[in-house]
N, CA, C and O atoms as a GROMACS GRO file, in nm:
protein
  432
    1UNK      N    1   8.579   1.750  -5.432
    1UNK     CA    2   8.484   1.669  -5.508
    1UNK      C    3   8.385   1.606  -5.410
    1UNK      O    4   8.418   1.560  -5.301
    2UNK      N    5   8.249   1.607  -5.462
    2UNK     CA    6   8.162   1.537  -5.353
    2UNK      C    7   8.098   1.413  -5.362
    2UNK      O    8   8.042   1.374  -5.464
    3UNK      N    9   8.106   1.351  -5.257
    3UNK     CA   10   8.141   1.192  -5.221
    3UNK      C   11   7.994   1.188  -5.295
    3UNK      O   12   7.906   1.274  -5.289
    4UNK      N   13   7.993   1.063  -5.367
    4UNK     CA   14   7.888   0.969  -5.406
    4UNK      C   15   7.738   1.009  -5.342
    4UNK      O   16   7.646   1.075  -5.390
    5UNK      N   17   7.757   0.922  -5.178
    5UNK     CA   18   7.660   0.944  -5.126
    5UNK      C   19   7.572   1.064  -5.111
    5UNK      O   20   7.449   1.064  -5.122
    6UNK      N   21   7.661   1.186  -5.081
    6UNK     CA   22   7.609   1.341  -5.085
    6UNK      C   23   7.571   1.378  -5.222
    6UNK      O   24   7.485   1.463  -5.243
    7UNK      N   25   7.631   1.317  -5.314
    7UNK     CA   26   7.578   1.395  -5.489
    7UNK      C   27   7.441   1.300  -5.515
    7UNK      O   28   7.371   1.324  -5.613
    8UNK      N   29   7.401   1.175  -5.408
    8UNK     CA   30   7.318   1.119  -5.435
    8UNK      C   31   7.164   1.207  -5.425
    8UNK      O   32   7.078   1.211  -5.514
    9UNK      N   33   7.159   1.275  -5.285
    9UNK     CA   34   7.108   1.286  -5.177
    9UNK      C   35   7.095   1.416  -5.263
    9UNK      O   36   6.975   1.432  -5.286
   10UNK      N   37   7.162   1.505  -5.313
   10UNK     CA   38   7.183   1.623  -5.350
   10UNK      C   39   7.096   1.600  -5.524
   10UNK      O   40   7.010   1.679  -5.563
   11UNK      N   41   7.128   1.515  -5.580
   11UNK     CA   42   7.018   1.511  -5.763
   11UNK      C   43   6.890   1.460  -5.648
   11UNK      O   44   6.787   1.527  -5.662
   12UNK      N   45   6.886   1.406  -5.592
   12UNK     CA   46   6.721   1.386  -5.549
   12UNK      C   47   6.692   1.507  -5.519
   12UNK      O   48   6.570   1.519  -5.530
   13UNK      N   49   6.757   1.638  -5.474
   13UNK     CA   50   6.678   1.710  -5.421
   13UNK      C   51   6.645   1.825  -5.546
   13UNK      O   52   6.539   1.881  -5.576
   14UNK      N   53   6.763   1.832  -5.595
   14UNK     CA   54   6.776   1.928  -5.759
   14UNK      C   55   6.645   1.861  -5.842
   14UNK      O   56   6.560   1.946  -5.868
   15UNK      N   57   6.614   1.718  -5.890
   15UNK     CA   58   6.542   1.670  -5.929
   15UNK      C   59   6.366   1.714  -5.856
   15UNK      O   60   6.258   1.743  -5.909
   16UNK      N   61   6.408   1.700  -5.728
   16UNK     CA   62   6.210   1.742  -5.673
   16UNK      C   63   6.213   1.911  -5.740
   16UNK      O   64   6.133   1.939  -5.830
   17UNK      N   65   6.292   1.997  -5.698
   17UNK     CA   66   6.289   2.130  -5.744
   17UNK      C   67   6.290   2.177  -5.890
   17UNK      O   68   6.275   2.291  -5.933
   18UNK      N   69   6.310   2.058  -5.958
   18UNK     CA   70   6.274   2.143  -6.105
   18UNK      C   71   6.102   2.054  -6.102
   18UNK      O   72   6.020   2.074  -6.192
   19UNK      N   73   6.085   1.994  -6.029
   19UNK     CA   74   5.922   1.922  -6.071
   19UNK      C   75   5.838   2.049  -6.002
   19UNK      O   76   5.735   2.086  -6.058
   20UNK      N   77   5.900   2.134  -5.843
   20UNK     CA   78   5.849   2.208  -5.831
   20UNK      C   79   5.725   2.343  -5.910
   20UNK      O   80   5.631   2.414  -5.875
   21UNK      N   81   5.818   2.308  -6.051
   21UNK     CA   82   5.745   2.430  -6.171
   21UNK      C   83   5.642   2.388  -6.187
   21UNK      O   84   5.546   2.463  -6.170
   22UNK      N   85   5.618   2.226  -6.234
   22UNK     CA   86   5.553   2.106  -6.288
   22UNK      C   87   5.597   1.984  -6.350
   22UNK      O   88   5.715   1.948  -6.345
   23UNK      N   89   5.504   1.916  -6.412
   23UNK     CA   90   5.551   1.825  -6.452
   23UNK      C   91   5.670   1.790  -6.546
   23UNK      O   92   5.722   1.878  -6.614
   24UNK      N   93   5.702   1.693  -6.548
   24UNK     CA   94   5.835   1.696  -6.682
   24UNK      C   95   5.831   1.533  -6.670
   24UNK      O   96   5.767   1.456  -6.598
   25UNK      N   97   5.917   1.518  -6.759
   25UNK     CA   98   6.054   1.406  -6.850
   25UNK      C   99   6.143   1.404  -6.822
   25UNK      O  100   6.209   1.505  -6.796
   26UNK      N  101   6.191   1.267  -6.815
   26UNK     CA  102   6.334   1.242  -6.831
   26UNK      C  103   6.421   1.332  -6.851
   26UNK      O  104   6.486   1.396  -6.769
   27UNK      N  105   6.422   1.337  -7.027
   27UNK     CA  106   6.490   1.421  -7.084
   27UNK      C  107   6.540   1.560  -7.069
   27UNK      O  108   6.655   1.598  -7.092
   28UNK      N  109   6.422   1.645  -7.020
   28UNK     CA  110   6.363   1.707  -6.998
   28UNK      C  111   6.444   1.743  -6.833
   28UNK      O  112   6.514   1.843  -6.816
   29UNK      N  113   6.425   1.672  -6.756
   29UNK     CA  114   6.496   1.660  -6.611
   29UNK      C  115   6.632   1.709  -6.643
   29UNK      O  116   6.682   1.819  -6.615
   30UNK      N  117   6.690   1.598  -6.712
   30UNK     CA  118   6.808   1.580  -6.726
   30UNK      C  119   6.906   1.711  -6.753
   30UNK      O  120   6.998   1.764  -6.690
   31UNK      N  121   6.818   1.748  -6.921
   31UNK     CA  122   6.881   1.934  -6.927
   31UNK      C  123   6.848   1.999  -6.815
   31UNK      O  124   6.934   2.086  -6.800
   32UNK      N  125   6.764   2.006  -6.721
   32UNK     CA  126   6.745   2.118  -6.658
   32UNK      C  127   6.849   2.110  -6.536
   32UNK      O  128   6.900   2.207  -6.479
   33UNK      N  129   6.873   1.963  -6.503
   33UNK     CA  130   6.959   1.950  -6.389
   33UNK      C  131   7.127   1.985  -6.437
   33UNK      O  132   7.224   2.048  -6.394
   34UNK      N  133   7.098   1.919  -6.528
   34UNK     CA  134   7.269   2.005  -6.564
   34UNK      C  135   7.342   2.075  -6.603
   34UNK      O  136   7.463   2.077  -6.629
   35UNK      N  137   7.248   2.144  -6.607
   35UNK     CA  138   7.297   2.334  -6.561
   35UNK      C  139   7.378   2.360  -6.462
   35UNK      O  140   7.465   2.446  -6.452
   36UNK      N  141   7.326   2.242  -6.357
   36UNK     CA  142   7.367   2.298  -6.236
   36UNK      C  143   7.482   2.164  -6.147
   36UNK      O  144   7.558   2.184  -6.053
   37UNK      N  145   7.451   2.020  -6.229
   37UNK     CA  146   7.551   1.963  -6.146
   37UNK      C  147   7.550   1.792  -6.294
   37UNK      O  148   7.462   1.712  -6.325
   38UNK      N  149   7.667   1.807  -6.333
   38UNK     CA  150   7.664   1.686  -6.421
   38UNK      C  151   7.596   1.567  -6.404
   38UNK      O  152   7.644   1.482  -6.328
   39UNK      N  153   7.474   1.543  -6.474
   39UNK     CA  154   7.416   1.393  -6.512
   39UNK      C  155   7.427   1.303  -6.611
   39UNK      O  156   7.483   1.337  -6.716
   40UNK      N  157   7.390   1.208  -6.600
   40UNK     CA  158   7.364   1.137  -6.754
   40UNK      C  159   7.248   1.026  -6.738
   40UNK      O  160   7.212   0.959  -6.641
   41UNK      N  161   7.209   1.032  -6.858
   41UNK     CA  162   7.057   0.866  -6.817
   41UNK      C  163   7.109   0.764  -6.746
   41UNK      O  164   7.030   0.694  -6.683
   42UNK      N  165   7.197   0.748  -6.742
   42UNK     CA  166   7.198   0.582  -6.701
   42UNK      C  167   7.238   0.673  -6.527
   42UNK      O  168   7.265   0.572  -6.462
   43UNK      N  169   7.251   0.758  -6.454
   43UNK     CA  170   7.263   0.802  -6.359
   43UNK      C  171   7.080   0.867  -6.303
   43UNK      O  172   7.020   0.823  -6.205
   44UNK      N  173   7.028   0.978  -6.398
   44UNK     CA  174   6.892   0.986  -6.357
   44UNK      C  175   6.793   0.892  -6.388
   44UNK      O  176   6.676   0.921  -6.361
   45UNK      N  177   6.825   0.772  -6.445
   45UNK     CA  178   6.653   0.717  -6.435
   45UNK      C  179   6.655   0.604  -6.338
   45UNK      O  180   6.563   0.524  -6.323
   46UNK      N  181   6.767   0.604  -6.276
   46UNK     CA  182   6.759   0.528  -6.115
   46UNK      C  183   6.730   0.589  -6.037
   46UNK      O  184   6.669   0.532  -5.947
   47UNK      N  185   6.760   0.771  -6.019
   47UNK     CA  186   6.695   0.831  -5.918
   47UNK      C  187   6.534   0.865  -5.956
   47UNK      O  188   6.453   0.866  -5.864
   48UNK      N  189   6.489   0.893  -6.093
   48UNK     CA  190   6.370   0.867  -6.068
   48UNK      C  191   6.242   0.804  -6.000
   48UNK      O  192   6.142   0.843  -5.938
   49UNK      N  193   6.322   0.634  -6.064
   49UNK     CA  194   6.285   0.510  -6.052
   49UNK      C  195   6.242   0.540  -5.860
   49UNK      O  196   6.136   0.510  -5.804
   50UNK      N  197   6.331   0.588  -5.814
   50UNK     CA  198   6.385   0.594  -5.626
   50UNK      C  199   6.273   0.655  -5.601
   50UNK      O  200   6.188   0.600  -5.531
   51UNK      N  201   6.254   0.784  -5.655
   51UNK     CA  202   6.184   0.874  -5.596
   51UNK      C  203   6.042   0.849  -5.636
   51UNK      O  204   5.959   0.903  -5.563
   52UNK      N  205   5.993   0.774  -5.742
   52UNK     CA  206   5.867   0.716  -5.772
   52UNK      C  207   5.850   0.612  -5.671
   52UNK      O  208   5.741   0.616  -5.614
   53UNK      N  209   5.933   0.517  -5.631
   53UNK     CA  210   5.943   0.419  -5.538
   53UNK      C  211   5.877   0.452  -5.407
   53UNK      O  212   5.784   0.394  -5.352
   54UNK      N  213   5.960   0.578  -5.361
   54UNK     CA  214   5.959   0.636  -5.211
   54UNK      C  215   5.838   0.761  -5.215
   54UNK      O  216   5.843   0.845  -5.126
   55UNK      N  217   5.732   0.772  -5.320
   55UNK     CA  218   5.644   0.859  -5.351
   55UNK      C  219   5.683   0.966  -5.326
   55UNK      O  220   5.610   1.031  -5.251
   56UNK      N  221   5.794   1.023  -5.368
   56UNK     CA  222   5.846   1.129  -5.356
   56UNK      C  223   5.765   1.207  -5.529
   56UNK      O  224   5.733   1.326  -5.538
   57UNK      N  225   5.755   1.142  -5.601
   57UNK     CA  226   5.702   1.184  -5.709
   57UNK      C  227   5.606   1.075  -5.785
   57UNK      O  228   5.641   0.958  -5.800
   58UNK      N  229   5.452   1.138  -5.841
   58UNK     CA  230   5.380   1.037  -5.927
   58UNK      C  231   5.443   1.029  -6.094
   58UNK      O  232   5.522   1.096  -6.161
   59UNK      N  233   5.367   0.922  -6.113
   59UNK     CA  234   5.397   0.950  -6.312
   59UNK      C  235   5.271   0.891  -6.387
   59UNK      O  236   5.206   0.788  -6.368
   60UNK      N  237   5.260   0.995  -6.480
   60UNK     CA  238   5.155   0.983  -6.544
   60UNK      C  239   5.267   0.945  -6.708
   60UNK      O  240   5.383   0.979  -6.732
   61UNK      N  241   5.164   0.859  -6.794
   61UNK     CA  242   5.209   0.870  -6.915
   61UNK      C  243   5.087   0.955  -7.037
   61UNK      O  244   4.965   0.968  -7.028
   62UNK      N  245   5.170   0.994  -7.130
   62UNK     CA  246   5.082   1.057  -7.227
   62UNK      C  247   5.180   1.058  -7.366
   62UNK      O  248   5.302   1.068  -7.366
   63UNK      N  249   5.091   1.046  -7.486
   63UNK     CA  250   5.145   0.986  -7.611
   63UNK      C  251   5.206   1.181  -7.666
   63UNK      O  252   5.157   1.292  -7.645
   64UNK      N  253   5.324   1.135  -7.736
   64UNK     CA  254   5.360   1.270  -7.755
   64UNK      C  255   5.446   1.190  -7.911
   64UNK      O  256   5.507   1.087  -7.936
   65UNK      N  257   5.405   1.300  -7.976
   65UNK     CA  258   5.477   1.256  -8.136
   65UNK      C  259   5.467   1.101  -8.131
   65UNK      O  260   5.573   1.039  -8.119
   66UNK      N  261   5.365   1.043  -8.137
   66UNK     CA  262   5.308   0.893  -8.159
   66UNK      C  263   5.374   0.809  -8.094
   66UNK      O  264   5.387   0.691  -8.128
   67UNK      N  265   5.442   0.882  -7.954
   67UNK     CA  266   5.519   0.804  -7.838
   67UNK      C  267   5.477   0.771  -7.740
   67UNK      O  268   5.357   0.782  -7.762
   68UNK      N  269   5.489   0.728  -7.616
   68UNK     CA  270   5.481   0.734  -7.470
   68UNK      C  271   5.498   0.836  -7.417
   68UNK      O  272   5.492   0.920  -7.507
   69UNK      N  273   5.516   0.884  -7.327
   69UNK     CA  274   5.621   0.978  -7.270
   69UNK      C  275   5.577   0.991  -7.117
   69UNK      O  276   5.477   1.056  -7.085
   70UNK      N  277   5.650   0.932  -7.036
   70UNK     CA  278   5.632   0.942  -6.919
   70UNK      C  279   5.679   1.088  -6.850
   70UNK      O  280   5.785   1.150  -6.854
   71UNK      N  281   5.538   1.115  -6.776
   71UNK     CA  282   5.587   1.237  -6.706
   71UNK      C  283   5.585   1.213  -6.489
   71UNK      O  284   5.519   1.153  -6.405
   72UNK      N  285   5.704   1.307  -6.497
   72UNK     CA  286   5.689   1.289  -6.344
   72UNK      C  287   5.644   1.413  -6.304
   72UNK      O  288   5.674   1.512  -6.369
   73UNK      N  289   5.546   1.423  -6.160
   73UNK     CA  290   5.541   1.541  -6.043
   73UNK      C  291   5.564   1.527  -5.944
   73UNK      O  292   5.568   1.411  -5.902
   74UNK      N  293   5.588   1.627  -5.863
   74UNK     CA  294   5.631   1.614  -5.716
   74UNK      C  295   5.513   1.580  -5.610
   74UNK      O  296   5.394   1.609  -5.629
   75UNK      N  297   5.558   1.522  -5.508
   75UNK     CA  298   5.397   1.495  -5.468
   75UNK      C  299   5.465   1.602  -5.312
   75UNK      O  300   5.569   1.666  -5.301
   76UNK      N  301   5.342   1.577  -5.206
   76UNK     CA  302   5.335   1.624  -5.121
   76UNK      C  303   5.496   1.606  -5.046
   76UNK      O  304   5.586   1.687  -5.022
   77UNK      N  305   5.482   1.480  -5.029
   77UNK     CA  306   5.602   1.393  -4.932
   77UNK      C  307   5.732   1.456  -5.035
   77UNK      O  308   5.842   1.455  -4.979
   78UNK      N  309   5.731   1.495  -5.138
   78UNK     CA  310   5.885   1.566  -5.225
   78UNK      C  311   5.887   1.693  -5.172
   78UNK      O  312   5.994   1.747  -5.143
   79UNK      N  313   5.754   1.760  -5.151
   79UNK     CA  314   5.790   1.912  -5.125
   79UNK      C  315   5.846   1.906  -5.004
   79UNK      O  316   5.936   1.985  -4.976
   80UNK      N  317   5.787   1.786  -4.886
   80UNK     CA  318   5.846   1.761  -4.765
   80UNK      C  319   6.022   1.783  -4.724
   80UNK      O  320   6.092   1.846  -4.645
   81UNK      N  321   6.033   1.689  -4.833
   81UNK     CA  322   6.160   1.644  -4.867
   81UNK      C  323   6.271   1.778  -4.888
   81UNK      O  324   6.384   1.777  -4.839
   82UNK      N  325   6.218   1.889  -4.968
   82UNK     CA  326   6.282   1.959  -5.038
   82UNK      C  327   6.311   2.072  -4.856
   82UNK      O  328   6.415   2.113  -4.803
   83UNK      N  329   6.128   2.087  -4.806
   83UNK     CA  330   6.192   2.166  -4.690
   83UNK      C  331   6.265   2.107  -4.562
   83UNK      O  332   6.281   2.158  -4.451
   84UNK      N  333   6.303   1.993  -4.606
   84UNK     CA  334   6.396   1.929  -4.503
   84UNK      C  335   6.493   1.984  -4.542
   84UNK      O  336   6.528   2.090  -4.492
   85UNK      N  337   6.569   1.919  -4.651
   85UNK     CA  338   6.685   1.979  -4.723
   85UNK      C  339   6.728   2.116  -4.691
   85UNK      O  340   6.840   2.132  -4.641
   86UNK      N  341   6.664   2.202  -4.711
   86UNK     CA  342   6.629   2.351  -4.666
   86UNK      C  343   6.717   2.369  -4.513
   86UNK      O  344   6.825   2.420  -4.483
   87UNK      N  345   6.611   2.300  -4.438
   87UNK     CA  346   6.646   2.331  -4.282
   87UNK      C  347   6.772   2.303  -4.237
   87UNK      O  348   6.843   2.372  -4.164
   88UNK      N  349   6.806   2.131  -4.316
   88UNK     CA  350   6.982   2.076  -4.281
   88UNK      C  351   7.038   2.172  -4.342
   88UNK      O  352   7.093   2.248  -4.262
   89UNK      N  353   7.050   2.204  -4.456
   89UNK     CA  354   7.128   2.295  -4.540
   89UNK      C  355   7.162   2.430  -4.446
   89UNK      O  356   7.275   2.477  -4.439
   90UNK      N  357   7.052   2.484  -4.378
   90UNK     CA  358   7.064   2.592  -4.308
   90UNK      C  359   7.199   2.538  -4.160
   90UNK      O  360   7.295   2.610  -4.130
   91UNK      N  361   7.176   2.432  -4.108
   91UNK     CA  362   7.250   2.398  -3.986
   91UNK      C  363   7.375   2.342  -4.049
   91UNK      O  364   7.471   2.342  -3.972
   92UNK      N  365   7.404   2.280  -4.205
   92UNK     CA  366   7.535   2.259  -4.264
   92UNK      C  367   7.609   2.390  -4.255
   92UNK      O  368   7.715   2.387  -4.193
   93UNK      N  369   7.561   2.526  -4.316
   93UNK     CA  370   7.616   2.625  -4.329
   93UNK      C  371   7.663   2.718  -4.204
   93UNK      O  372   7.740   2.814  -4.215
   94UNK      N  373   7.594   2.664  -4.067
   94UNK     CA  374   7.636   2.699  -3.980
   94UNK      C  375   7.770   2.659  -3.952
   94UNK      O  376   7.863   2.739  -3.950
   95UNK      N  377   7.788   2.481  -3.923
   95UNK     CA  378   7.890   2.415  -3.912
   95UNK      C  379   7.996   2.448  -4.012
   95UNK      O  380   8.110   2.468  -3.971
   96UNK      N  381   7.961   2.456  -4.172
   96UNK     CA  382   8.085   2.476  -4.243
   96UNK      C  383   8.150   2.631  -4.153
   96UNK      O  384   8.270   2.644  -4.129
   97UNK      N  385   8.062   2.718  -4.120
   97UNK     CA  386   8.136   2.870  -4.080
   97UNK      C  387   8.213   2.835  -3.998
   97UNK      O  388   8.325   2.884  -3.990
   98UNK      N  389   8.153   2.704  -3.889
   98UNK     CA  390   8.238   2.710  -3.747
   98UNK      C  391   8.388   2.699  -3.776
   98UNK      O  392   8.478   2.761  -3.718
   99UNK      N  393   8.404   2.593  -3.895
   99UNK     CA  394   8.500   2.467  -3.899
   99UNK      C  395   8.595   2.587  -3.987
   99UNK      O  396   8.711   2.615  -3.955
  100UNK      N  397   8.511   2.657  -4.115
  100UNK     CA  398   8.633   2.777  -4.135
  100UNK      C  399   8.672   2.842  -4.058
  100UNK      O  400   8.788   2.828  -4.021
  101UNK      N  401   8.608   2.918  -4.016
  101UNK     CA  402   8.667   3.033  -3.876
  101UNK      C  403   8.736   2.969  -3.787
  101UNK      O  404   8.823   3.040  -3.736
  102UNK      N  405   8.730   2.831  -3.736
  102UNK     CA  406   8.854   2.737  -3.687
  102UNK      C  407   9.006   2.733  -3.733
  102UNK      O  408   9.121   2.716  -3.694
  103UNK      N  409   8.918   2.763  -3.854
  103UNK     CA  410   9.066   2.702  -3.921
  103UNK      C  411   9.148   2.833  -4.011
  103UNK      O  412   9.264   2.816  -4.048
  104UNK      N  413   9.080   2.956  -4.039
  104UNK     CA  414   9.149   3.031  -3.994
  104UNK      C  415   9.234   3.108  -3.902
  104UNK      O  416   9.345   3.156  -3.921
  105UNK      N  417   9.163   3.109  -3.802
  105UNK     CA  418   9.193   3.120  -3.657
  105UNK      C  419   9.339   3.036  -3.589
  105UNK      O  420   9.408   3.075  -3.494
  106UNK      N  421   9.356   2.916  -3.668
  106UNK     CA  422   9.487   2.861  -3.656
  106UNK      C  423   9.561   2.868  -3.767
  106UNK      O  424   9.665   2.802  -3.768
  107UNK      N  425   9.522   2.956  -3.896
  107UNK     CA  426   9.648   2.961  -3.966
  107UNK      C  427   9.620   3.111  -4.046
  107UNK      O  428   9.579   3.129  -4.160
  108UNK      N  429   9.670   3.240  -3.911
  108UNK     CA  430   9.629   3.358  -3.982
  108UNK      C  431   9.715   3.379  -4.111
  108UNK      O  432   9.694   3.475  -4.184
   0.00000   0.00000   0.00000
């Protein structure tokens, strides 16, 4: 199971990559992210909130069925973000190989 902090670090990055397409919603976020790793509102609209904070993403609003509806995009500094992720991800997968092949290696 993965610790808090890493599933934190990990919806910020799932979250910039579905804005990658374009813009979206909440709602909208929410189905698309959990496809791939369980959310719920009261969990994504603090990472929003974060990533609007840290201009990782702008928001525009626009009236939809006589509503509000706030939309988010990714800005420059998110795509940043996403090819960071990328690069660690690449040097995690190194280390996870080392630490298996370790540990096979002591229990053929």
């Amino acid at each position: 199971k993965m610790d808090a902090q890493r599933k934190k670090g990990v919806l910020d990055i799932l979250v910039l990559s579905v804005l990658t397409t374009g813009p979206s919603y909440g709602y909208e976020i929410i189905q698309r992210v959990s496809g791939v790793m369980e959310v719920s509102e009261s969990t994504m609209y603090p990472i929003l909130r974060r990533l609007e904070n840290g201009k990782d993403v702008e928001t525009y609003s626009q009236e939809y069925n006589g509503r509000i509806r706030k939309y988010f995009s990714i800005t420059e500094k998110g795509r940043e973000r996403i090819a960071e992720f990328l690069e660690e991800w690449d040097e995690m997968k190194a280390i996870y190989e080392f630490v298996r092949l370790a540990v096979i290696s002591e229990n053929p």
